[in-house]
C-alpha positions as YAML, in Angstrom:
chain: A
units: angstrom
residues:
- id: 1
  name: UNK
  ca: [102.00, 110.66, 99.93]
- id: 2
  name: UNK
  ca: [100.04, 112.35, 96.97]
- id: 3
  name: UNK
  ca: [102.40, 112.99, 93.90]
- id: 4
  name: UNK
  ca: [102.26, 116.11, 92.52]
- id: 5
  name: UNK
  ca: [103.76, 116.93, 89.42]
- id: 6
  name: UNK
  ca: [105.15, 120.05, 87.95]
- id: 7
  name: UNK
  ca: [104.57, 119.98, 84.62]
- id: 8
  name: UNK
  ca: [106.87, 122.74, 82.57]
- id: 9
  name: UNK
  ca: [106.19, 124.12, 79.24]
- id: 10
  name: UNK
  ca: [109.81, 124.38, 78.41]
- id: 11
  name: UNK
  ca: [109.49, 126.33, 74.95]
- id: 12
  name: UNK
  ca: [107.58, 129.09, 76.79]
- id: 13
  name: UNK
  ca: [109.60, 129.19, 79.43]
- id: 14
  name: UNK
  ca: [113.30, 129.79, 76.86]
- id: 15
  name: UNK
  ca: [111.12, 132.49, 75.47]
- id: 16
  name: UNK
  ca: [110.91, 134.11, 78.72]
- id: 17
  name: UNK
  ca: [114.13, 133.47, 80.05]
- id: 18
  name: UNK
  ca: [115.74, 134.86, 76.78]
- id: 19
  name: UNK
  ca: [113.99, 138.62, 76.52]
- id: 20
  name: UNK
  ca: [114.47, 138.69, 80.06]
- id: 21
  name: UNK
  ca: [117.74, 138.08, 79.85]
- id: 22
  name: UNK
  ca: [118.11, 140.21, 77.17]
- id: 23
  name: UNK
  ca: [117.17, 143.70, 78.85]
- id: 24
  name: UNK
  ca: [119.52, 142.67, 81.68]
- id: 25
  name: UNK
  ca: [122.95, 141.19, 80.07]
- id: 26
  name: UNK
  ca: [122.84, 142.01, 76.66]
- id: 27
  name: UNK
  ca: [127.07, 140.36, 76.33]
- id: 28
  name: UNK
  ca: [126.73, 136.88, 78.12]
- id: 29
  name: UNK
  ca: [124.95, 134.59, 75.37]
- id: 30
  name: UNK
  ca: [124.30, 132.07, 77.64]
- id: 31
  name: UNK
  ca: [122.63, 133.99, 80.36]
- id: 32
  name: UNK
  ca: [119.26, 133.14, 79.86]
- id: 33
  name: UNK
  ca: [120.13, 129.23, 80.75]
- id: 34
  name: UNK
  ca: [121.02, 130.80, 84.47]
- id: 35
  name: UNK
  ca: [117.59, 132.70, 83.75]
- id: 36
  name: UNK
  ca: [115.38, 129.30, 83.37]
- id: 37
  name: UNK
  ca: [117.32, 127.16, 86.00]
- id: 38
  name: UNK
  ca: [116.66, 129.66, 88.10]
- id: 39
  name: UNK
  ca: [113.14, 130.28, 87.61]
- id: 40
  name: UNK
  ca: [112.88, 126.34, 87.51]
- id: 41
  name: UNK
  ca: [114.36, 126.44, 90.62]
- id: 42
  name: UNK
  ca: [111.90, 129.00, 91.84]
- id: 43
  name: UNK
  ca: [108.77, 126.61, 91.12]
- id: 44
  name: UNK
  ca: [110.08, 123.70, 93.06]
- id: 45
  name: UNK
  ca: [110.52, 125.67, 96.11]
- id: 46
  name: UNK
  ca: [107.45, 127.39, 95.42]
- id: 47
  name: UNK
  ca: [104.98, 124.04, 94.62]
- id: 48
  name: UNK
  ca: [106.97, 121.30, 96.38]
- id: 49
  name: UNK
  ca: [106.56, 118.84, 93.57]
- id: 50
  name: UNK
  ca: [107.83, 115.01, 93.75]
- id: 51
  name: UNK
  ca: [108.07, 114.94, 90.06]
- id: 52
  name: UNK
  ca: [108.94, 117.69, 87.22]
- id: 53
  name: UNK
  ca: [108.37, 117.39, 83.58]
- id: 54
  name: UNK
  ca: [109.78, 119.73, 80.92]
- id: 55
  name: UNK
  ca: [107.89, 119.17, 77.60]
- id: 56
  name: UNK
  ca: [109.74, 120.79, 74.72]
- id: 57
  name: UNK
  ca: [108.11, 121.66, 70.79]
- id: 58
  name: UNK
  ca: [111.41, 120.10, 68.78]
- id: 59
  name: UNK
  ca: [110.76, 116.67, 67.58]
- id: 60
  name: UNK
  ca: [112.69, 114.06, 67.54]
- id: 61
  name: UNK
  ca: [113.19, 114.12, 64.12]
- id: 62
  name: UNK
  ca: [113.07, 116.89, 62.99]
- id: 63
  name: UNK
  ca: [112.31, 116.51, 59.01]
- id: 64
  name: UNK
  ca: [108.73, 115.09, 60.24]
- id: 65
  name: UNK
  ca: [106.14, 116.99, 59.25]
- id: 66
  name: UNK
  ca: [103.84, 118.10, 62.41]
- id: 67
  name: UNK
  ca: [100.75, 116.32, 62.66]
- id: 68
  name: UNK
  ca: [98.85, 119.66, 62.75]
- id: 69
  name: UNK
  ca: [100.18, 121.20, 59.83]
- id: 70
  name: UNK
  ca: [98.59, 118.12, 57.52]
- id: 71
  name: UNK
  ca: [95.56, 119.13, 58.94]
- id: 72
  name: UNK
  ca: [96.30, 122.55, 57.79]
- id: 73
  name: UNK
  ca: [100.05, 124.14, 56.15]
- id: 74
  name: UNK
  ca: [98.82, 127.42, 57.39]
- id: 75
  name: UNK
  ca: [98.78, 126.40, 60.91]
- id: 76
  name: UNK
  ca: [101.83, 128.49, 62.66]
- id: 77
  name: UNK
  ca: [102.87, 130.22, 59.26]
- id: 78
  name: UNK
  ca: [102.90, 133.59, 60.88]
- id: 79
  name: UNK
  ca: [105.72, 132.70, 63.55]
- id: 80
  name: UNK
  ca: [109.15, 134.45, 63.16]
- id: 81
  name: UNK
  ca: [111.20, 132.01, 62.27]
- id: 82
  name: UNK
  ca: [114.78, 133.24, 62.52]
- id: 83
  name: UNK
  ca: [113.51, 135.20, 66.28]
- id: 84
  name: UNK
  ca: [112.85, 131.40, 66.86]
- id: 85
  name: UNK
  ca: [116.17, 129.89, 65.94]
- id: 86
  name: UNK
  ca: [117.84, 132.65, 68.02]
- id: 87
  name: UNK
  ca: [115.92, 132.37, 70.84]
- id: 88
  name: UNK
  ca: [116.28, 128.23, 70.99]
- id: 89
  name: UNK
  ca: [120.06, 128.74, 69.50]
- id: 90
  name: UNK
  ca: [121.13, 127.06, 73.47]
- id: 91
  name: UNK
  ca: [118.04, 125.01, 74.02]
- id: 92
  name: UNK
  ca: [120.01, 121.64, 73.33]
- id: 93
  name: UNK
  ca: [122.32, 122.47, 76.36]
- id: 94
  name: UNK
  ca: [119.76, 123.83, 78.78]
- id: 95
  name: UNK
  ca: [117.98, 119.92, 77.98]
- id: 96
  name: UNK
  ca: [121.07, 118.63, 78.80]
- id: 97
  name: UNK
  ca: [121.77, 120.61, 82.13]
- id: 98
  name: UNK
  ca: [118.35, 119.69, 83.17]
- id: 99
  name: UNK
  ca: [119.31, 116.08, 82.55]
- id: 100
  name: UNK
  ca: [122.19, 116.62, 84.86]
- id: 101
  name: UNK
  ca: [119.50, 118.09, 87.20]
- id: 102
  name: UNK
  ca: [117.26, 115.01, 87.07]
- id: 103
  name: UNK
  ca: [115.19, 117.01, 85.24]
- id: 104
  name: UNK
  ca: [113.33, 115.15, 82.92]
- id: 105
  name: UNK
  ca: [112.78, 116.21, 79.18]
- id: 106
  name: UNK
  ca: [110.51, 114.94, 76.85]
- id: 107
  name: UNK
  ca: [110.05, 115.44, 73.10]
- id: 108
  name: UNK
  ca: [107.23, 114.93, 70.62]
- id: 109
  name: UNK
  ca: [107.25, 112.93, 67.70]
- id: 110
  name: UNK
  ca: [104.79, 114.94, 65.37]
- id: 111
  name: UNK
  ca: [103.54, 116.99, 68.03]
- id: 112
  name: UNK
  ca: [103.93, 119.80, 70.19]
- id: 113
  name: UNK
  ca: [105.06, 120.39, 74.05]
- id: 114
  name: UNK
  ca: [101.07, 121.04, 74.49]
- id: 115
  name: UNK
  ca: [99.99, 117.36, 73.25]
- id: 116
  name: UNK
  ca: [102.66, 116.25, 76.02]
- id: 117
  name: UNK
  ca: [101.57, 118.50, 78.66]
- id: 118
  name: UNK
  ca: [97.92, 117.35, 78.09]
- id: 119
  name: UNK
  ca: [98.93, 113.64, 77.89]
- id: 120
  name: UNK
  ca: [100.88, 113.75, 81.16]
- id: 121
  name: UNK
  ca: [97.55, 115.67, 82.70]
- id: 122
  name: UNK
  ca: [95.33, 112.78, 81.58]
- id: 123
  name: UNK
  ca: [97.97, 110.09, 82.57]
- id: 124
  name: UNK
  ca: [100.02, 110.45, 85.29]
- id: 125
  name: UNK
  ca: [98.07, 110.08, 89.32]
- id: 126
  name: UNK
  ca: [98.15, 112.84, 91.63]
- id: 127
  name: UNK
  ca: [98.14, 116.71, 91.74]
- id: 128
  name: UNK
  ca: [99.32, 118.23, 88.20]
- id: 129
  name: UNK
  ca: [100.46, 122.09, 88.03]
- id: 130
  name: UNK
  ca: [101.09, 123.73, 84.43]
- id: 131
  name: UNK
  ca: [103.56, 126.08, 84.01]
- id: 132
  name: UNK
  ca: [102.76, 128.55, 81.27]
- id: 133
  name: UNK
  ca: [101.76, 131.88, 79.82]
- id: 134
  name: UNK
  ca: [99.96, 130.04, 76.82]
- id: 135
  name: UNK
  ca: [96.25, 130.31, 77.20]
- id: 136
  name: UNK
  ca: [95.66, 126.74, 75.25]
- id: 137
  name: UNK
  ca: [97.13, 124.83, 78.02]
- id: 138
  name: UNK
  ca: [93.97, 126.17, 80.24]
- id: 139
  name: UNK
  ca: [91.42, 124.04, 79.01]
- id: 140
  name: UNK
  ca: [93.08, 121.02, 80.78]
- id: 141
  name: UNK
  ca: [92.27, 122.59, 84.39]
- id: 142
  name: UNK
  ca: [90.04, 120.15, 85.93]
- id: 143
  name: UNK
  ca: [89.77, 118.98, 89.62]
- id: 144
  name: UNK
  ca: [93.24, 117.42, 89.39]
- id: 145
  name: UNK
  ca: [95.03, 119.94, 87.26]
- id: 146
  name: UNK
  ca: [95.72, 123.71, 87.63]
- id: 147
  name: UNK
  ca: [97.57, 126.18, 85.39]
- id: 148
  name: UNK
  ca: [100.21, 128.59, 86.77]
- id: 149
  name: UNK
  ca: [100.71, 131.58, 85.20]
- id: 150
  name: UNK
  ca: [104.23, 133.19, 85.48]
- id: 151
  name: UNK
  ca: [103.09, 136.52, 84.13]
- id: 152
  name: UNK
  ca: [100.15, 136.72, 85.86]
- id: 153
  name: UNK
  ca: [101.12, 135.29, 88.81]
- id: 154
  name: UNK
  ca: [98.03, 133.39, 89.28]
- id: 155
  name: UNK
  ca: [97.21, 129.53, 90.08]
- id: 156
  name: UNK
  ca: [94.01, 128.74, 87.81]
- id: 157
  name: UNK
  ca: [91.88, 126.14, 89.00]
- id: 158
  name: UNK
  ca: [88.19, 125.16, 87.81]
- id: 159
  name: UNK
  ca: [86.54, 128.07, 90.15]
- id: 160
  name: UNK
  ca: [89.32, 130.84, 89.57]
- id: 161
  name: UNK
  ca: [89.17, 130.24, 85.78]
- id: 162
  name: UNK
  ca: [84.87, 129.98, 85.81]
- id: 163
  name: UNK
  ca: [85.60, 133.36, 87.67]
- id: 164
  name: UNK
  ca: [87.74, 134.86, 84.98]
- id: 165
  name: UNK
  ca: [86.50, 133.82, 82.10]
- id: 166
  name: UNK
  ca: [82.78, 132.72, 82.39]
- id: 167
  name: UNK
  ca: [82.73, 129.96, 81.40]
- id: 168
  name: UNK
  ca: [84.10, 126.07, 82.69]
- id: 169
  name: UNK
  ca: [87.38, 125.19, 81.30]
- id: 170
  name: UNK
  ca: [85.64, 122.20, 79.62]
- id: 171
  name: UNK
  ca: [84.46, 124.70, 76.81]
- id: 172
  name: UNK
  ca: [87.59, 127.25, 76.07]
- id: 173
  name: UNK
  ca: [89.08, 125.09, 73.49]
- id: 174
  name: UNK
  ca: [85.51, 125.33, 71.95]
- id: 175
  name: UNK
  ca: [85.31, 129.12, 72.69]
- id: 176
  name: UNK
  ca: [88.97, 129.50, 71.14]
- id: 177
  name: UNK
  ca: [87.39, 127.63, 68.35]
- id: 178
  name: UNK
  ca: [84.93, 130.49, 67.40]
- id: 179
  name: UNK
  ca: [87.14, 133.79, 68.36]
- id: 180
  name: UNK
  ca: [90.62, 131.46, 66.36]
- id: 181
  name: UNK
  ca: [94.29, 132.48, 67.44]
- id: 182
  name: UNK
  ca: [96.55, 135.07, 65.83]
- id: 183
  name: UNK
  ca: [99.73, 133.55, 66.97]
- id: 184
  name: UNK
  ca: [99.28, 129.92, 65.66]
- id: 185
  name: UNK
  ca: [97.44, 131.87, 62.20]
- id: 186
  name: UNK
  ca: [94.00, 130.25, 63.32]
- id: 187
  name: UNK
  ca: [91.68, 132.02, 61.81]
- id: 188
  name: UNK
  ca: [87.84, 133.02, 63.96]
- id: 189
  name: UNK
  ca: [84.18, 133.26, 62.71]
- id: 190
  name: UNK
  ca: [83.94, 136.72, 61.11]
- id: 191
  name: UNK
  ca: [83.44, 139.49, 63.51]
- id: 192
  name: UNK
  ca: [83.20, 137.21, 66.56]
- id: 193
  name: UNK
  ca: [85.38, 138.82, 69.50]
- id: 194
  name: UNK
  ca: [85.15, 137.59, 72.96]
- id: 195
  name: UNK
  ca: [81.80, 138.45, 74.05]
- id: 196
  name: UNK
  ca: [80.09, 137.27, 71.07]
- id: 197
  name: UNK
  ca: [82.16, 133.70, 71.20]
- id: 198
  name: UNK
  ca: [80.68, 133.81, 74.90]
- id: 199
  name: UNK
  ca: [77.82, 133.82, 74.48]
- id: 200
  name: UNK
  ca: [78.13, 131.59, 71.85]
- id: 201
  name: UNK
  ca: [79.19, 129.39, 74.43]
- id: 202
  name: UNK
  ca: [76.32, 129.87, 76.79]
- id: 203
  name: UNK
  ca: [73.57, 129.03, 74.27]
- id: 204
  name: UNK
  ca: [72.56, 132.60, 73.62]
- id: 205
  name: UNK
  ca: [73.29, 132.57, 69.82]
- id: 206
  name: UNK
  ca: [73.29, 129.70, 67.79]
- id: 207
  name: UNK
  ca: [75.68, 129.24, 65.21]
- id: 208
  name: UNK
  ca: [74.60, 128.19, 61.21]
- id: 209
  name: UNK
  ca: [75.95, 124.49, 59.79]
- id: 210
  name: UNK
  ca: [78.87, 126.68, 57.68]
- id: 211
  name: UNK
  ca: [80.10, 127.84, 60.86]
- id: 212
  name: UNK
  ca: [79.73, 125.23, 63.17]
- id: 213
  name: UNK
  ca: [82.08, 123.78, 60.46]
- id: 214
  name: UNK
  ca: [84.40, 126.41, 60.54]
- id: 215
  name: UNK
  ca: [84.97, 126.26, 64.47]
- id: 216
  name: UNK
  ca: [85.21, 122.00, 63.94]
- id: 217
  name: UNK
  ca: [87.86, 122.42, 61.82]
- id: 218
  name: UNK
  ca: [89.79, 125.05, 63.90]
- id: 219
  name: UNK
  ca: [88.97, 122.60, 66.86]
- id: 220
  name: UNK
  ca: [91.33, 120.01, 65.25]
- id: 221
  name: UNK
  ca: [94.31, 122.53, 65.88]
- id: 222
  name: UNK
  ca: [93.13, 124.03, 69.14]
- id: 223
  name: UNK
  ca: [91.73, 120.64, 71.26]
- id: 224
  name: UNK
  ca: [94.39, 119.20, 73.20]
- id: 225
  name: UNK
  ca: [91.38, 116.27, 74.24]
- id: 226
  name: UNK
  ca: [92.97, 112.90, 73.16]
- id: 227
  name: UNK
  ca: [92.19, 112.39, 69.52]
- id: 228
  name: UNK
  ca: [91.40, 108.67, 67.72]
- id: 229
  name: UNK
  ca: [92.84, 108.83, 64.47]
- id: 230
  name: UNK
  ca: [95.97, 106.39, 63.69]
- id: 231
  name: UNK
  ca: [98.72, 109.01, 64.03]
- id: 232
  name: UNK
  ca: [97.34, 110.63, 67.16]
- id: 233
  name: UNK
  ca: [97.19, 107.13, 68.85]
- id: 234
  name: UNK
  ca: [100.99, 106.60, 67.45]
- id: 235
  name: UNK
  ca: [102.08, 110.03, 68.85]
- id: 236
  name: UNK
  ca: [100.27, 108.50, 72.66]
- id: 237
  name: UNK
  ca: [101.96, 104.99, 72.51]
- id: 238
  name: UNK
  ca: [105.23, 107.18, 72.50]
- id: 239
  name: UNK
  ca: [104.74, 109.61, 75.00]
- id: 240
  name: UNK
  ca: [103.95, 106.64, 77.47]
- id: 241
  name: UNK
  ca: [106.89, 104.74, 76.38]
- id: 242
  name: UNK
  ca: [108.77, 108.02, 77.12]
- id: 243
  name: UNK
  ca: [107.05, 108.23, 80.48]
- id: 244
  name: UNK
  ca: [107.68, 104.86, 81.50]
- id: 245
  name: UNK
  ca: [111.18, 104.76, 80.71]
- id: 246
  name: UNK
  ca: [111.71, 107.47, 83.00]
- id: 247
  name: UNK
  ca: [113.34, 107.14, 86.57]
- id: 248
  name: UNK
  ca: [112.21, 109.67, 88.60]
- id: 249
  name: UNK
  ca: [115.14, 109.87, 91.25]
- id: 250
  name: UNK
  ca: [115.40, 113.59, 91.92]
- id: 251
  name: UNK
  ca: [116.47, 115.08, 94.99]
- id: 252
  name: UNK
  ca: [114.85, 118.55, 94.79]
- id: 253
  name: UNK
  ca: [116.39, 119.57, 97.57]
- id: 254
  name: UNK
  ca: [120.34, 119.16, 95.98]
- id: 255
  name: UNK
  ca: [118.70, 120.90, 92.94]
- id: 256
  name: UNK
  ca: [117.76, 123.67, 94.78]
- id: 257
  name: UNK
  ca: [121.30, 123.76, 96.56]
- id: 258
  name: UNK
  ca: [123.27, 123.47, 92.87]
- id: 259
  name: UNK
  ca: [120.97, 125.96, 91.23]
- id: 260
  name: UNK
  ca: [121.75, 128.54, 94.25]
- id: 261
  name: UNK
  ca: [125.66, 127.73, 93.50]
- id: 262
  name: UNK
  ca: [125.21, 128.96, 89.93]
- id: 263
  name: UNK
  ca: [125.35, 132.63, 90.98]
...
């Protein structure tokens, strides 16, 4: 049988599962666990997977510096961090009910939950389906990988995304390049929106040296393709370490059973 893996992006999913518990139980602190079991729980009977990764941002140690933010200490200097700490206050025990869950977690060590998502999507055989409202993750759909979208509602693959967004998902990390990215403080080519970047992208405007410089340097922070450089390769040799070290015994089934006994 073909594996197919569910492949979580467990930040964006805490996010999600805390302002939407939020605006329904505003007293129980730990509602928004029940929230993302449940919606976990939702995905397995939805996609059928044989094996489910959650990918989480929080290193494993966490005075590191991220690998990103040596490349550039604005990167991510807009974010809120006490919203943050409040949201992922409870993130520690949801990793460990997963565990109970046969859930599998994985951290970085200077990365991010995207690096391991991408890594996984490059290394593991079979079917892969991303879970997450992050627009990054789509430039790993390929003929093996799609992108679910929980707000949406929508299952990207390479046609439904050419569709979308005109243009193969082989060049959005470029296109992100040019237009940059608010929430991670990226910074774009002055007075390039989407349709400018797009056609940008399709070869009808060609951009000078200064800013093909601009959108290589913003491509360091935005490309999740699998970099060379020393630390990069270090960050790799530890997520398949992490990967192989994992026993994939899950009965989805029982999960299914113990997640509908939480209500």
């Amino acid at each position: 049988m073909k594996e197919k893996h569910l492949i979580i992006d467990a930040p964006n999913l805490v996010h999600r599962a805390y302002w939407v518990s939020s605006m329904k139980n505003k007293t129980d602190t730990n509602f928004h666990l029940f929230v993302a079991l449940r919606s976990i729980k939702c995905l397995v009977e939805q996609f059928q997977p044989t094996k489910i990764w959650c990918a989480w941002d929080h290193r494993i140690d966490k005075n590191s510096t991220a690998i990103r933010k040596e490349h550039n200490t604005a990167y991510k200097g807009t974010r809120d961090g006490d919203r943050n700490k409040e949201v992922h206050e409870k993130t520690d025990t949801l990793m460990e009910l997963l565990k109970l869950l046969d859930i599998n977690n994985i951290q970085p060590l200077r990365g991010e939950a995207d690096d391991i998502m991408a890594h996984i999507s490059r290394e593991e055989i079979g079917d892969k389906i991303i879970v997450t409202a992050d627009h990054d993750l789509l430039q790993l759909i390929n003929s093996e990988t799609s992108v679910w979208s929980p707000i949406k509602k929508k299952l990207y693959d390479v046609k439904r995304f050419t569709e979308d967004f005109g243009m193969p998902p082989t060049r959005f990390a470029y296109y992100k390049s040019i237009i940059g990215d608010k929430s991670d403080n990226i910074e774009g080519l002055y007075k390039f929106g989407n349709k400018k970047a797009l056609r940008v992208v399709n070869g009808d405007i060609i951009l000078t040296e200064e800013q093909e410089n601009k959108v290589a340097e913003n491509m360091k922070l935005i490309s999740l393709a699998q970099h060379n450089d020393h630390e990069w390769q270090k960050e790799y040799a530890y997520y398949d370490e992490a990967l192989e070290n994992i026993e994939m015994s899950a009965d989805f089934n029982t999960f299914i059973t113990m997640c509908d006994n939480l209500d």
